[in-house]
C-alpha positions as CSV (number, residue, x, y, z in Angstrom):
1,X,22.5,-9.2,6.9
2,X,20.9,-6.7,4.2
3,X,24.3,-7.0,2.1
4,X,23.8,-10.9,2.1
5,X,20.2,-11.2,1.2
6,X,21.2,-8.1,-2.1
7,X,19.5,-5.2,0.2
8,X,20.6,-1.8,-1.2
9,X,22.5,-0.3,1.5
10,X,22.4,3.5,2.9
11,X,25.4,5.9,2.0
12,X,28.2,4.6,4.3
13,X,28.0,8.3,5.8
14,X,24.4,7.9,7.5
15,X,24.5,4.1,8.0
16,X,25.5,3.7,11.0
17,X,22.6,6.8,11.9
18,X,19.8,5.2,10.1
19,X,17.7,2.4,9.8
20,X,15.9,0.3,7.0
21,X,12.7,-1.3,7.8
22,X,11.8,-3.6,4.6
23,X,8.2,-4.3,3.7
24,X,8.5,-7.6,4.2
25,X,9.8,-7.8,7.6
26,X,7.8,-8.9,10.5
27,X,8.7,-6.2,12.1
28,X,6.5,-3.4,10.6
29,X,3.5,-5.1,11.6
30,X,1.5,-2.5,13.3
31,X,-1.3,-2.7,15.9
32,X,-5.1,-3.4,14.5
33,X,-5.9,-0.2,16.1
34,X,-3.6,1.3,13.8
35,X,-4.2,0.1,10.6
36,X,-6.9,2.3,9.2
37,X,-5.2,5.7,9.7
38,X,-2.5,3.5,8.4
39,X,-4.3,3.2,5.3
40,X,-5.4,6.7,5.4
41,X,-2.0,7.7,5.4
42,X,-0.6,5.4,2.8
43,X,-3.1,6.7,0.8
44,X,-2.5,10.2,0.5
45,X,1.6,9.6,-0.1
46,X,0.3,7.8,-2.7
47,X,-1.6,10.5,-4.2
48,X,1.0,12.7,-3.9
49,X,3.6,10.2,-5.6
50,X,1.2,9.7,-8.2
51,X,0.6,13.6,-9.2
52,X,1.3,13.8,-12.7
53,X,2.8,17.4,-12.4
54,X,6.2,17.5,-13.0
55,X,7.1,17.7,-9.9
56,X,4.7,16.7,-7.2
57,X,4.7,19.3,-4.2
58,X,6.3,17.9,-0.9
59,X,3.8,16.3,1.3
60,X,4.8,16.2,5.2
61,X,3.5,13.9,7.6
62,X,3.8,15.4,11.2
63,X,3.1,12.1,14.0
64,X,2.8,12.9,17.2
65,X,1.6,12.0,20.8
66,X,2.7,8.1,21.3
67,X,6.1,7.4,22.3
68,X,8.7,7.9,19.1
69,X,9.2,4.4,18.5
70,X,5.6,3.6,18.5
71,X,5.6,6.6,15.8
72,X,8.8,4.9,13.8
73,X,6.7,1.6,13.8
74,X,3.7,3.4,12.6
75,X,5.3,5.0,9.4
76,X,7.1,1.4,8.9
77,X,3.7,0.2,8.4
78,X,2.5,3.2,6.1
79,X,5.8,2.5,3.8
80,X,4.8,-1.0,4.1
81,X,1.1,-0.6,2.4
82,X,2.9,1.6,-0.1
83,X,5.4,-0.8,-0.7
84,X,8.5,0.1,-0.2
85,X,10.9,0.2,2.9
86,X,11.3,3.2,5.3
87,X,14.5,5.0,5.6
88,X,14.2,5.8,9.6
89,X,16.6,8.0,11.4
90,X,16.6,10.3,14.6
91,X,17.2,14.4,14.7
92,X,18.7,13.7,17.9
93,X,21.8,11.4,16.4
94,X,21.4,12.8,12.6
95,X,22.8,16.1,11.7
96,X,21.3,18.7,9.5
97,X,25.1,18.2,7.6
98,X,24.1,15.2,6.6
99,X,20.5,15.8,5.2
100,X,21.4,16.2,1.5
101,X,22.9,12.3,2.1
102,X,19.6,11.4,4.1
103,X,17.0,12.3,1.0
104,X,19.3,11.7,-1.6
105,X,19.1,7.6,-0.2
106,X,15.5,8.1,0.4
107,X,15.3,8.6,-3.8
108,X,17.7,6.2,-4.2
109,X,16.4,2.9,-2.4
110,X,13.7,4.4,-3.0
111,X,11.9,4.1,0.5
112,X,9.9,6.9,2.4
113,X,12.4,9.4,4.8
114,X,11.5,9.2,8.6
115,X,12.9,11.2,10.8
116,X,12.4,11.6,14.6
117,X,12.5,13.9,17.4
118,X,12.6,16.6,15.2
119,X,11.7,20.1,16.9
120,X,10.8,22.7,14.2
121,X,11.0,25.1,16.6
122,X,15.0,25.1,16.7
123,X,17.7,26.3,14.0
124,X,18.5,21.9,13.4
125,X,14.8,21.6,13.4
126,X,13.9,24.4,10.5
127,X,17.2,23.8,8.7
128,X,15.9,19.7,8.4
129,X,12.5,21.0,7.0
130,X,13.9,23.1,4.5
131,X,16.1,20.1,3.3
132,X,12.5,17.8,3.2
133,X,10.9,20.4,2.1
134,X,13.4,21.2,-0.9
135,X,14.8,17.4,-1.7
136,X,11.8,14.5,-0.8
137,X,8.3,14.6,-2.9
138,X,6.9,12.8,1.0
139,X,8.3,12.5,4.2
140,X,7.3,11.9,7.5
141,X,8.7,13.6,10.6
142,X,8.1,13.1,14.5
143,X,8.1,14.3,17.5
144,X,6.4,13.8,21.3
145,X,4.6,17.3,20.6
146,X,2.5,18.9,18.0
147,X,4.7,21.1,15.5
148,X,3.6,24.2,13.6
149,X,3.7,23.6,10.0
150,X,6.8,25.2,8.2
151,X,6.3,28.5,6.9
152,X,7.2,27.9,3.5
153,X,4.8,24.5,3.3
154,X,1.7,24.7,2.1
155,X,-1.1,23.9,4.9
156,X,-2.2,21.3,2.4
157,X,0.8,19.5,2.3
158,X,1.5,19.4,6.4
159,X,-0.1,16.3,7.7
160,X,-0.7,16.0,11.6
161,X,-1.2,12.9,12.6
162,X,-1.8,12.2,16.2
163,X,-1.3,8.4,16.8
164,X,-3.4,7.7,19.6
165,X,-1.6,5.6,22.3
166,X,-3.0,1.9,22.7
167,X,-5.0,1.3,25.4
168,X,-5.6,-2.4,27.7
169,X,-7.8,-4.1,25.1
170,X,-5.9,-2.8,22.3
171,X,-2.6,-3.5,24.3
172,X,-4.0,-7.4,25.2
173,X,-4.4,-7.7,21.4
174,X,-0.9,-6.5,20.2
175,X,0.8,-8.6,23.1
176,X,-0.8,-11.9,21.9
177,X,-0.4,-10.9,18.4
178,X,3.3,-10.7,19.1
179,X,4.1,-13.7,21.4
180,X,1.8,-16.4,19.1
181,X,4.6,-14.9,16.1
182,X,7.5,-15.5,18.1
183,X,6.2,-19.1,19.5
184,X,5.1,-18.5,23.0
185,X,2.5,-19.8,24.3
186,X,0.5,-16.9,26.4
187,X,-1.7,-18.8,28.7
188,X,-3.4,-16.1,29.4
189,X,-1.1,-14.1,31.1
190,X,-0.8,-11.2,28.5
191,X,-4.1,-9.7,29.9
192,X,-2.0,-9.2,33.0
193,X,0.8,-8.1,31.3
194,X,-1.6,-5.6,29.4
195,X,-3.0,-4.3,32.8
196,X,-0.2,-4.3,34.6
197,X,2.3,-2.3,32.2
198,X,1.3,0.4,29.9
199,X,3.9,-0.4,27.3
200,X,3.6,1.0,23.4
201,X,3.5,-1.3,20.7
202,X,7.5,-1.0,20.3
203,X,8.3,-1.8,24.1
204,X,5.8,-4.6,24.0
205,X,7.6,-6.5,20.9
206,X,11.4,-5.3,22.3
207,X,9.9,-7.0,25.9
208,X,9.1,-10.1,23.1
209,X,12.4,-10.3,21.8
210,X,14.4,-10.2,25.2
211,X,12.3,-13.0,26.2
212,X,12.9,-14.9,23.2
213,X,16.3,-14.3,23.7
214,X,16.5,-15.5,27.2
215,X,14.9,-18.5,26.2
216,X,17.6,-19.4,23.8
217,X,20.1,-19.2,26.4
218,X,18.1,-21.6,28.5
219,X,18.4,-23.9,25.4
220,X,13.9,-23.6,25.1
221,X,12.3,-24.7,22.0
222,X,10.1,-22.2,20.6
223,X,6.9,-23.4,18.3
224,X,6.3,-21.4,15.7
């Protein structure tokens, strides 16, 4: 679908590791009770891209604490203030082989690098930081727990972020937020839904898209 609406596309090498979330997709809408740190964030990758030096010292955002996808979604949004897309991929499925590839993209597109379940703490982990570190002016990296700053970083360019995880107001919000975009109606059952399941903002739009996908193969009419 990129290739048909003249997307760039990744290096066929990472492709099928990575994923492009473009600023103007629905998609990297973010919680309200995200949006200021959000901004904060945007903000200081946008100092740092803007440094006049010659060449602006690497600035690494560290998310942690909500669930990874909630943290993926999170640094869509940031990209998406800065406007441009967010080269996404996981540690877990994306080898340290293929990080030169990864950055290079990232400069390329250009979009901001994200890269999950990343453990510092392991040989993968440091050998992924020095590749950041070395190759991407920002990028953002996360993992479920906090991560000691690289020794050969700066402390002020490592950025902890702890994205708090939504609670049931902020959880009632996102889930009518997301099911008025989609065309259901919520008649007032998203408060239960909110109460009953302590979904992140990810699960509650991938519980969204199953039901809207259900509904098209009961042949339902959704308004948008």
């Amino acid at each position: 679908a990129d290739a048909l609406l003249g997307r760039t596309m990744p290096d066929a090498r990472i492709a099928p590791l990575v994923r492009v979330h473009h600023p103007a997709d629905s998609c990297t809408e973010i919680p309200s009770a995200h949006q200021e740190l959000a901004r904060q964030v945007s903000g200081c990758l946008r100092d740092c891209l803007g440094s006049r030096s010659a060449r602006p010292q690497p600035l690494l955002v560290a998310l942690h604490v909500a669930p990874e996808a909630d943290l993926e979604l999170f640094a869509a949004g940031v990209a998406r203030q800065l406007g441009v897309p967010l080269l996404a991929g996981s540690a877990r499925t994306l080898p340290p082989s293929l990080g030169i590839e990864f950055v290079r993209e990232s400069m390329l597109l250009p979009c901001v690098p994200f890269l999950g379940g990343l453990d510092l703490g392991k040989p993968d982990g440091e050998a992924w930081a020095r590749t950041l570190i070395d190759g991407a002016p920002v990028a953002v990296v996360a993992s479920e727990q906090p991560q000691r700053r690289p020794s050969e970083l700066a402390a002020g360019n490592w950025l902890p972020i702890a994205l708090p995880v939504l609670d049931v107001p902020e959880r009632v919000e996102f889930w009518s937020k997301t099911v008025a975009a989609v065309g259901f109606p919520s008649n007032g059952g998203v408060r239960e839904l909110a109460e009953d399941f302590a979904l992140s903002a990810a699960e509650i739009r991938q519980a969204t898209q199953a039901a809207v996908r259900q509904a098209g193969l009961r042949g339902e009419e959704l308004r948008r």
